[in-house]
N, CA, C and O atoms as CSV, one atom per row, in Angstrom:
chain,resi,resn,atom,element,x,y,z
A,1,UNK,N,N,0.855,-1.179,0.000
A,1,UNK,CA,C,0.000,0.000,0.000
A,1,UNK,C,C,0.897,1.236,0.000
A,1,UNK,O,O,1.934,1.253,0.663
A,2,UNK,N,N,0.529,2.188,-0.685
A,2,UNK,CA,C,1.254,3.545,-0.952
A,2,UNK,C,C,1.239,4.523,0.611
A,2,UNK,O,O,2.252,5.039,1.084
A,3,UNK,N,N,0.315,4.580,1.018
A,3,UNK,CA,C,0.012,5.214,2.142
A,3,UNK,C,C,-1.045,4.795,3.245
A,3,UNK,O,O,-1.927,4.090,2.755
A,4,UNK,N,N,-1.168,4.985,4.319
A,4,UNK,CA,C,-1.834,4.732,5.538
A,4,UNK,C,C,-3.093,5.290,5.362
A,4,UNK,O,O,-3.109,6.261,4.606
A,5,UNK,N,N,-4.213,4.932,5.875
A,5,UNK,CA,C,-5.221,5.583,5.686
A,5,UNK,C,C,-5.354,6.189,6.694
A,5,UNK,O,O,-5.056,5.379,7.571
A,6,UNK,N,N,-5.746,7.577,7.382
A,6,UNK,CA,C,-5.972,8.586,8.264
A,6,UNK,C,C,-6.691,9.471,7.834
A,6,UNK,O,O,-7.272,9.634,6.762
A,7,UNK,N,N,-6.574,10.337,9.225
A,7,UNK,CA,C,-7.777,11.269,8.817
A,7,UNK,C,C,-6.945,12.737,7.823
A,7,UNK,O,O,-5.859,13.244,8.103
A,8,UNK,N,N,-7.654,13.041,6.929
A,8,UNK,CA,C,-6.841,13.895,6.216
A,8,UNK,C,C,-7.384,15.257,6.253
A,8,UNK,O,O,-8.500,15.403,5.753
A,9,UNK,N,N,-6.698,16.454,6.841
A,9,UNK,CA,C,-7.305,17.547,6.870
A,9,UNK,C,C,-7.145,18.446,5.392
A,9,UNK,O,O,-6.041,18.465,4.848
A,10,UNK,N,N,-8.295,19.177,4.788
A,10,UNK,CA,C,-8.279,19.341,3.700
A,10,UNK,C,C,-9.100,20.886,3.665
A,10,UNK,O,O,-10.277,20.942,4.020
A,11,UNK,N,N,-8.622,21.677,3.370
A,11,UNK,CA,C,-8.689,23.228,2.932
A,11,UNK,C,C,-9.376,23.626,1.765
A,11,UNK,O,O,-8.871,23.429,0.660
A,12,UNK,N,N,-10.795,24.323,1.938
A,12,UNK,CA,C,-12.252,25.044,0.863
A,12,UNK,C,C,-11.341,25.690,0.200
A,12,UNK,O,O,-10.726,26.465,0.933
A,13,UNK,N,N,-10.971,25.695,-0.967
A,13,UNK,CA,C,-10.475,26.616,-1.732
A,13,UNK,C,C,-11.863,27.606,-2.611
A,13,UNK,O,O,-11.945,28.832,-2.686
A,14,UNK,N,N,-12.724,26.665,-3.125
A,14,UNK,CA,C,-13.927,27.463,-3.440
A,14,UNK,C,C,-15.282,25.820,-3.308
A,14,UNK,O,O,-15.186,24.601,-3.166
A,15,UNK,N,N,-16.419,26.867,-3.471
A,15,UNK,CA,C,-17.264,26.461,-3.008
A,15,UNK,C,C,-18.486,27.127,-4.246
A,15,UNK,O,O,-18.843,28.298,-4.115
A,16,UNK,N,N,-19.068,26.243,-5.441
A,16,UNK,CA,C,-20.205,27.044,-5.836
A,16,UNK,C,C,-21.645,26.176,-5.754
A,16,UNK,O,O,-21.775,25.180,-6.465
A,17,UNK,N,N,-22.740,26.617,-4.828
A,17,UNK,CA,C,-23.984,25.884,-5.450
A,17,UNK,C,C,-24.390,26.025,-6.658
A,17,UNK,O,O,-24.884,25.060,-7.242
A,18,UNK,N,N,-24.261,27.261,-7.274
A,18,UNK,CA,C,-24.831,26.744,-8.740
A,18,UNK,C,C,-24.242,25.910,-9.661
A,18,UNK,O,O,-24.853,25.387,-10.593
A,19,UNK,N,N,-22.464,25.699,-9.302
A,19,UNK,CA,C,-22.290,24.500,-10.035
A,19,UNK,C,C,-21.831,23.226,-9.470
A,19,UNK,O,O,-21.160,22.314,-9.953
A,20,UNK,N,N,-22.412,23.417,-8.229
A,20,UNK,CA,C,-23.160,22.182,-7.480
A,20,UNK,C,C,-21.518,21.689,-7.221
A,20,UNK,O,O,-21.445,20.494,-7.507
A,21,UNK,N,N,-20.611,22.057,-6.915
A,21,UNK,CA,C,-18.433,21.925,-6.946
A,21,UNK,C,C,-17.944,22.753,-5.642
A,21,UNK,O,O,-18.088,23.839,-5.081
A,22,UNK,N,N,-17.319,21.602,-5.543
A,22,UNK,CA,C,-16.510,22.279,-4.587
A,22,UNK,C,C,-14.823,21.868,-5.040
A,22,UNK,O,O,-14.546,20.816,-5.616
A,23,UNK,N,N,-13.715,23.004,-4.620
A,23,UNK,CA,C,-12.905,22.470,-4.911
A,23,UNK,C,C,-11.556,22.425,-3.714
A,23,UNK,O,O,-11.782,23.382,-2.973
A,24,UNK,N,N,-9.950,21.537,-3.117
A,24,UNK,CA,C,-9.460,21.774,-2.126
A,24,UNK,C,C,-8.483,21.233,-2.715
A,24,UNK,O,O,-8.203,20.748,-3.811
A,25,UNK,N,N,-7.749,21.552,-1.115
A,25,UNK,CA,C,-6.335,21.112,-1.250
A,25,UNK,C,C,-5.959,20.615,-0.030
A,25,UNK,O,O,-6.804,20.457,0.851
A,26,UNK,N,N,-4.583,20.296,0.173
A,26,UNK,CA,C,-4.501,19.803,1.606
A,26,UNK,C,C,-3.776,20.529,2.291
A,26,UNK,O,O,-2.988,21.399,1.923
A,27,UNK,N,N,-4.087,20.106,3.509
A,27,UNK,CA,C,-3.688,21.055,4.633
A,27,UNK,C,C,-2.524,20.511,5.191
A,27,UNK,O,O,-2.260,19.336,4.933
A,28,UNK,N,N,-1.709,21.232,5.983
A,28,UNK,CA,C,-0.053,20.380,6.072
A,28,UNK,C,C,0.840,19.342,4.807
A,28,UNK,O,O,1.005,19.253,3.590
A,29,UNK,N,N,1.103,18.906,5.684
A,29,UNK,CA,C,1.701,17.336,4.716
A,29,UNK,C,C,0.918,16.486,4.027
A,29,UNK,O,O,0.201,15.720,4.671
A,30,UNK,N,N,0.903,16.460,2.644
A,30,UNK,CA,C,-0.015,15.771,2.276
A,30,UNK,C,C,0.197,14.390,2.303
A,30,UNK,O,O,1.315,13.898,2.449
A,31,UNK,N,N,-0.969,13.661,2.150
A,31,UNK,CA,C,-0.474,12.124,2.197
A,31,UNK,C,C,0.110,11.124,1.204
A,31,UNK,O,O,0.632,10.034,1.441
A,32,UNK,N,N,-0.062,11.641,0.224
A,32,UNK,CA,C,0.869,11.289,-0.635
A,32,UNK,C,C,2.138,12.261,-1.282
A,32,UNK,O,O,2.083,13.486,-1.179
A,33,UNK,N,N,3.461,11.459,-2.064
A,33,UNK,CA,C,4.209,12.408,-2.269
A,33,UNK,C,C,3.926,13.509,-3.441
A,33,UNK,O,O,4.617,13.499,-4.460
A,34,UNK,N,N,2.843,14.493,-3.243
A,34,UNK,CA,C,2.509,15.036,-4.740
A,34,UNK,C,C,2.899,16.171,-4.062
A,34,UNK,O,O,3.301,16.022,-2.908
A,35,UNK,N,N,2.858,17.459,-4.623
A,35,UNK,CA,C,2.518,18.945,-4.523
A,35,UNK,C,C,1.697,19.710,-5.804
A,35,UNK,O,O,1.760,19.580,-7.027
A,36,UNK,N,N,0.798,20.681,-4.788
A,36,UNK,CA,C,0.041,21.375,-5.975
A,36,UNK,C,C,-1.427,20.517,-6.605
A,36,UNK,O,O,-1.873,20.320,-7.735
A,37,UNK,N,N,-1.875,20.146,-5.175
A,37,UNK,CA,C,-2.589,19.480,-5.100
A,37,UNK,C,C,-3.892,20.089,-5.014
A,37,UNK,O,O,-4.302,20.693,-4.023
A,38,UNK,N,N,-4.548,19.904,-6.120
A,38,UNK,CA,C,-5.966,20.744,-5.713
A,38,UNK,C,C,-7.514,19.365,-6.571
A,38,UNK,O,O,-7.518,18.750,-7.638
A,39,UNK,N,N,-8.237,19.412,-5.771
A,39,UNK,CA,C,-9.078,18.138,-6.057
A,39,UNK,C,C,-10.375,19.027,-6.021
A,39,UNK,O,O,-10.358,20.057,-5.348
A,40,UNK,N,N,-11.803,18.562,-6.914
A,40,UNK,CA,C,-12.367,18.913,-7.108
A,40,UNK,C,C,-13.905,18.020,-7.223
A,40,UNK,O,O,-14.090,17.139,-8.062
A,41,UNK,N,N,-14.893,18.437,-6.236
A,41,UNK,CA,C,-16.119,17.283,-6.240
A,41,UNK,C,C,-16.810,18.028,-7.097
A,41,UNK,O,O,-16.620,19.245,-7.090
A,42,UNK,N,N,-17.771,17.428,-8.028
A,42,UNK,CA,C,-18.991,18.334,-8.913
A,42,UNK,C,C,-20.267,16.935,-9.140
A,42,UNK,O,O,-20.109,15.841,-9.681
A,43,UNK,N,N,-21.408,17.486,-8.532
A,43,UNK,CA,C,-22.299,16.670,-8.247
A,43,UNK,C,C,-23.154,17.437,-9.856
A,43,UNK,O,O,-23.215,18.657,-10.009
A,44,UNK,N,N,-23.707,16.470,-10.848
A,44,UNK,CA,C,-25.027,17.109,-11.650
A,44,UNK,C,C,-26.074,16.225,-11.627
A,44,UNK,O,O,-25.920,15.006,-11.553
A,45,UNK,N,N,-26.968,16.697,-11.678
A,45,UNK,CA,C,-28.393,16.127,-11.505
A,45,UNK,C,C,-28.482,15.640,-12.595
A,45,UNK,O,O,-27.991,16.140,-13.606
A,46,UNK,N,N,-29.466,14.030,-12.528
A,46,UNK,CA,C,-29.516,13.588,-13.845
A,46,UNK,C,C,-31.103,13.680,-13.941
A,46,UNK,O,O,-31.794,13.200,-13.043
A,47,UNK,N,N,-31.636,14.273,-14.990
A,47,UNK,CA,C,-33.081,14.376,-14.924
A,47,UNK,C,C,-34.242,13.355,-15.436
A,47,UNK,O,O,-35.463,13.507,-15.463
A,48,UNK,N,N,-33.478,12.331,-15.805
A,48,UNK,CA,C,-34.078,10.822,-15.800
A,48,UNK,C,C,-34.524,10.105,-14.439
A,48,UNK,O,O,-34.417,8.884,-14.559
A,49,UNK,N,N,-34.899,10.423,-13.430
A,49,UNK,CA,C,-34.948,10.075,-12.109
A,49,UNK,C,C,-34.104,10.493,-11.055
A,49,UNK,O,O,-33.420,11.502,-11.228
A,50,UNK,N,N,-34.041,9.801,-9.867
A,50,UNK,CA,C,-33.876,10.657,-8.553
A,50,UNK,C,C,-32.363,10.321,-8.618
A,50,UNK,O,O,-31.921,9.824,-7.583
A,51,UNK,N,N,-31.592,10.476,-9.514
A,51,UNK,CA,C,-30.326,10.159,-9.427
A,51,UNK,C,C,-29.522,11.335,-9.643
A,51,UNK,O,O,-30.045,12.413,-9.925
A,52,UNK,N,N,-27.606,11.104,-9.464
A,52,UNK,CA,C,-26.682,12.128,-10.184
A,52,UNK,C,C,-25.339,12.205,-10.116
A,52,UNK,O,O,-24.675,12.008,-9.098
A,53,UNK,N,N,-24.944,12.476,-11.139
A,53,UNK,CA,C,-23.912,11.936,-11.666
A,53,UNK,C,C,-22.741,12.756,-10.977
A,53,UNK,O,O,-22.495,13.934,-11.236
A,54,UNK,N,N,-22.058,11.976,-10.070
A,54,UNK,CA,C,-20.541,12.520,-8.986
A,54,UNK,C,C,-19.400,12.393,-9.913
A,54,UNK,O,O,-19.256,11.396,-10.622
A,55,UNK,N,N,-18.642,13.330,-9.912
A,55,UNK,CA,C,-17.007,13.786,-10.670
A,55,UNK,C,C,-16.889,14.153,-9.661
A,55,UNK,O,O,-17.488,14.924,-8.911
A,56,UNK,N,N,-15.353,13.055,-9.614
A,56,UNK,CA,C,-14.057,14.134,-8.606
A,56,UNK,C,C,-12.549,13.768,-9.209
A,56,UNK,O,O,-11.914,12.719,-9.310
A,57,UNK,N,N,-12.344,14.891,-9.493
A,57,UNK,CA,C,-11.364,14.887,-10.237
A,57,UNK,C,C,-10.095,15.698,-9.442
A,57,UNK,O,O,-10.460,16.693,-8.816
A,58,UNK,N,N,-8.824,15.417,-9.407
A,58,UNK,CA,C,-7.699,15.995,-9.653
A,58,UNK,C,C,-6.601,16.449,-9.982
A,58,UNK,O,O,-6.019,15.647,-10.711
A,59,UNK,N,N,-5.898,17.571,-9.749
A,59,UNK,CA,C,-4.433,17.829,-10.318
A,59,UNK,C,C,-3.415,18.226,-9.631
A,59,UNK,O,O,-3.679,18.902,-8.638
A,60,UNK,N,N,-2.621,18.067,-9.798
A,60,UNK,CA,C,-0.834,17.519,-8.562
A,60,UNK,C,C,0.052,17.508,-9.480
A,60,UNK,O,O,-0.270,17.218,-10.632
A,61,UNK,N,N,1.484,17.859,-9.105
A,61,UNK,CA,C,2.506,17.599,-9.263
A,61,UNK,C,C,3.337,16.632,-8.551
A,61,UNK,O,O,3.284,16.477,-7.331
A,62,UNK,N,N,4.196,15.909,-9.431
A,62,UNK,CA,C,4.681,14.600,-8.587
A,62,UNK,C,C,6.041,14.531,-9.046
A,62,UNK,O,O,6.570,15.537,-9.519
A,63,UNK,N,N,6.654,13.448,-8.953
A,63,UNK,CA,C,7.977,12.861,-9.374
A,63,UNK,C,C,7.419,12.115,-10.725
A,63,UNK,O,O,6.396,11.435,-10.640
A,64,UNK,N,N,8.149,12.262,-12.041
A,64,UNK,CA,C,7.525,11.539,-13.440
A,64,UNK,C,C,7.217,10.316,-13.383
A,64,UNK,O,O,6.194,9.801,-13.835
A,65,UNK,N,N,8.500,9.560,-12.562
A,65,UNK,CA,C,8.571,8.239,-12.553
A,65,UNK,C,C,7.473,7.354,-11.704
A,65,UNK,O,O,7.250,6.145,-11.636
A,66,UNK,N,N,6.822,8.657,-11.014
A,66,UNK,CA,C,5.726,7.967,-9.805
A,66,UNK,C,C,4.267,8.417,-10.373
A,66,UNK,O,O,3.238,8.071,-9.791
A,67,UNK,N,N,4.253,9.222,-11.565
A,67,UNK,CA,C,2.719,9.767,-12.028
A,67,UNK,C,C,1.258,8.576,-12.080
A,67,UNK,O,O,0.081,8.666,-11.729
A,68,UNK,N,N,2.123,7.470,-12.727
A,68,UNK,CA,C,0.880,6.328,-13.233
A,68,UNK,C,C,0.381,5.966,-11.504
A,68,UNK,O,O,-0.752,6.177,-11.073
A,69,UNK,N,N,1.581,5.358,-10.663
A,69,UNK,CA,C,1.422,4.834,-9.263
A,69,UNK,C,C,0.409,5.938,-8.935
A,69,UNK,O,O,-0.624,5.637,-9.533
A,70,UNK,N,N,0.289,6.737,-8.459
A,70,UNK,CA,C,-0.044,8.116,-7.636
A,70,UNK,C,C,-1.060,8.071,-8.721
A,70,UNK,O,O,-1.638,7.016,-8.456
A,71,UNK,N,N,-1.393,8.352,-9.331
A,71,UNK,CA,C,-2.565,8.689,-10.394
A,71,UNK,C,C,-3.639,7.135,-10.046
A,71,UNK,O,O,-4.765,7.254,-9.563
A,72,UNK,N,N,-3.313,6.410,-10.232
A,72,UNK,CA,C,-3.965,4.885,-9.831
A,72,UNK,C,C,-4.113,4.844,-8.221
A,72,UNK,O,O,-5.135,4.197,-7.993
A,73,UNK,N,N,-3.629,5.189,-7.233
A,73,UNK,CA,C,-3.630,5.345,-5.596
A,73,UNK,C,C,-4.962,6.198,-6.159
A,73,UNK,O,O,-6.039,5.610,-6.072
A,74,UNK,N,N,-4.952,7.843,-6.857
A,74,UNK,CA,C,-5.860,8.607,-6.226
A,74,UNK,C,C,-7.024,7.786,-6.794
A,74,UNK,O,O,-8.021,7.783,-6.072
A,75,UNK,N,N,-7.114,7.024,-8.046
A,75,UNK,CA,C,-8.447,6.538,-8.437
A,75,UNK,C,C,-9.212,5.375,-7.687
A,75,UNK,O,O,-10.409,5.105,-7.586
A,76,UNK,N,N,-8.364,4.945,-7.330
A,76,UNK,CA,C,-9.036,3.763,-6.290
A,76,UNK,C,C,-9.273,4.660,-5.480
A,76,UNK,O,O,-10.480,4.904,-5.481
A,77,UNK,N,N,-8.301,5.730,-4.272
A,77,UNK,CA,C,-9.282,6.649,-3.351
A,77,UNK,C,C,-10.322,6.834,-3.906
A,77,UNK,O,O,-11.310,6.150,-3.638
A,78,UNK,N,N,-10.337,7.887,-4.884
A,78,UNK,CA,C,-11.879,8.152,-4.935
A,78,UNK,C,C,-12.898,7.522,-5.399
A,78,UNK,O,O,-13.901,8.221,-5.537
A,79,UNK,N,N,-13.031,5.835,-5.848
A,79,UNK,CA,C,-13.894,5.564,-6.230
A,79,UNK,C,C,-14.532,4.791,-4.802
A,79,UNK,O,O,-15.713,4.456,-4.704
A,80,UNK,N,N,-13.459,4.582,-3.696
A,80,UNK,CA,C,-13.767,3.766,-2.552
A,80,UNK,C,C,-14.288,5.162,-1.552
A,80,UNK,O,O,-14.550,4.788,-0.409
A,81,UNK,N,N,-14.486,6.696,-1.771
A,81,UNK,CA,C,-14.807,7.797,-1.473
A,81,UNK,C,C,-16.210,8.092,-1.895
A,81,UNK,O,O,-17.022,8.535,-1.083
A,82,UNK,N,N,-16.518,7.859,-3.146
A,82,UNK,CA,C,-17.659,7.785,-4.164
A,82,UNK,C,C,-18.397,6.803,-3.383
A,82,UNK,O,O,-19.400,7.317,-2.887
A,83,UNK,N,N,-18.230,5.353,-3.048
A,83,UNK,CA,C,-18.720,4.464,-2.840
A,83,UNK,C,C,-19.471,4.706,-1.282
A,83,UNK,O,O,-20.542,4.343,-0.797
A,84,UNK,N,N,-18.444,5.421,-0.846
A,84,UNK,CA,C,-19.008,5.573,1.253
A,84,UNK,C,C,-20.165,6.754,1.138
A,84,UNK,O,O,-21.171,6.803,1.846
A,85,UNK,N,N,-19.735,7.889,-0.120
A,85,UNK,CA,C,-20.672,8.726,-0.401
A,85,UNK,C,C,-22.239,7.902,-0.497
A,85,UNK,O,O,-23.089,8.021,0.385
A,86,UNK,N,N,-22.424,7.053,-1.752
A,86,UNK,CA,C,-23.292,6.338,-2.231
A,86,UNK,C,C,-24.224,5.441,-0.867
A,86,UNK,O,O,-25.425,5.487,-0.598
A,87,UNK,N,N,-22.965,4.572,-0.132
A,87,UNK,CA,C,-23.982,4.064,0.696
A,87,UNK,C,C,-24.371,4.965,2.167
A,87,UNK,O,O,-25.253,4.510,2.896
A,88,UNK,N,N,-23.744,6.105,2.499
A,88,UNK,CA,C,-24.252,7.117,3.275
A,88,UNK,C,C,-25.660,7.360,2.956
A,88,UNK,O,O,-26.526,7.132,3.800
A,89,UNK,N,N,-25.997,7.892,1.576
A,89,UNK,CA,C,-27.006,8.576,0.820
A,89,UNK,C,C,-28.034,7.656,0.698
A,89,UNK,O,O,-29.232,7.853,0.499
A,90,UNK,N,N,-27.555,6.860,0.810
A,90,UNK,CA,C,-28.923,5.261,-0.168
A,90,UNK,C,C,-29.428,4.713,2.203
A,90,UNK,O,O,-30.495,4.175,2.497
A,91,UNK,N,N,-28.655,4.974,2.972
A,91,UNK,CA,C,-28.834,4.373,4.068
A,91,UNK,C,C,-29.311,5.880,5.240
A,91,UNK,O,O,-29.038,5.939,6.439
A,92,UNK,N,N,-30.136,7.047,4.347
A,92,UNK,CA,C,-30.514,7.771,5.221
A,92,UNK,C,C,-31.883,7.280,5.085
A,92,UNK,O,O,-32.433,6.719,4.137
A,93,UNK,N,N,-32.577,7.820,6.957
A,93,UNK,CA,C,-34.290,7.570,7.566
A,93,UNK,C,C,-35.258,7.677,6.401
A,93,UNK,O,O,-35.732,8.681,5.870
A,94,UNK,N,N,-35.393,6.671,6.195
A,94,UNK,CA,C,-37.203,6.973,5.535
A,94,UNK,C,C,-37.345,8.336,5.751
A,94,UNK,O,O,-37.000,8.986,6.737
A,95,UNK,N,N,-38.066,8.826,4.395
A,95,UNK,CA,C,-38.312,10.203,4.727
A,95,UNK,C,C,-37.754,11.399,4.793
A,95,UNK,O,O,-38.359,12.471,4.788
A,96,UNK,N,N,-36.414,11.210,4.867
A,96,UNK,CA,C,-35.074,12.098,5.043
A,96,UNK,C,C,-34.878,12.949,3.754
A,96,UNK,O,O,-34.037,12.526,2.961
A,97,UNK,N,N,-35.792,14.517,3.324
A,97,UNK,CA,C,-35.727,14.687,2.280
A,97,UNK,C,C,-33.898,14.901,1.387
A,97,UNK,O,O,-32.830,15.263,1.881
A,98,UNK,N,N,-34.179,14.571,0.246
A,98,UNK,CA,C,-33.172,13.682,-0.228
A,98,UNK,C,C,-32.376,15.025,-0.869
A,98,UNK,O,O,-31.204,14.846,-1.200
A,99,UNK,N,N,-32.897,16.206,-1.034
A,99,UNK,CA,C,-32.499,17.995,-1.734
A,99,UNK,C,C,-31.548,17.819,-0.144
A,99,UNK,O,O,-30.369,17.645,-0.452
A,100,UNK,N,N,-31.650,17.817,0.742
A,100,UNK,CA,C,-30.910,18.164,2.167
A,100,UNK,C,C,-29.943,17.172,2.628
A,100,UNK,O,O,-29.101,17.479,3.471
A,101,UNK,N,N,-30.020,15.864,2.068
A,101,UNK,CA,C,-28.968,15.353,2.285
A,101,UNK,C,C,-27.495,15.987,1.274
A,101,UNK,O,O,-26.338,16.084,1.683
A,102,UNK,N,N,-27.930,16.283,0.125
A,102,UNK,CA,C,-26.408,16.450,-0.869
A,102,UNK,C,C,-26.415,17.688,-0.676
A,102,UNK,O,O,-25.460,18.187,-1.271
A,103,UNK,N,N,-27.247,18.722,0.066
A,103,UNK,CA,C,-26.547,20.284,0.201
A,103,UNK,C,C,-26.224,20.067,1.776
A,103,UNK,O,O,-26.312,21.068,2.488
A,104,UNK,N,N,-25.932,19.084,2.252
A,104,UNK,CA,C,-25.288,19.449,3.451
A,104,UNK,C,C,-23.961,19.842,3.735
A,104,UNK,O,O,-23.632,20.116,4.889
């Protein structure tokens, strides 16, 4: 494994509801060896049903020889990030209007 999993403190660089994005960076030492690290969530509504489509994307500077490693670490993060998102959302109370869970 590339790195330990912990808690990672992470810094609002911007924030828009209308395009439903937020974007950060990290705070101290980051956990992997990158710099110039700025990551970006963007939620869009899909208007075929109660669903919507999550992007999180980022961009870093690294060592050349480590880009593919580090590029493959962050995609498994975020799809195992995506995934805790998903069953958070799918495992709120009956009833729990569903506009107030993703603008929280």
């Amino acid at each position: 494994m590339l790195y330990q999993e912990r808690h990672i403190r992470q810094r609002l660089l911007a924030l828009s509801d209308v395009e439903r994005a937020q974007t950060y960076e990290f705070c101290g030492a980051p956990p992997l060896p990158v710099t110039d690290f700025q990551a970006t969530l963007r939620i869009t509504p899909i208007v075929d049903g109660d669903r919507a489509f999550v992007e999180w994307s980022a961009t870093f500077d690294c060592d050349a020889a480590r880009r593919d490693e580090l590029t493959g670490t962050l995609r498994a993060s975020f799809g195992k990030w995506l995934e805790s998102l998903r069953a958070t959302l799918c495992n709120l109370p009956s009833g729990f209007p569903q506009e107030a869970a993703i603008t929280q």
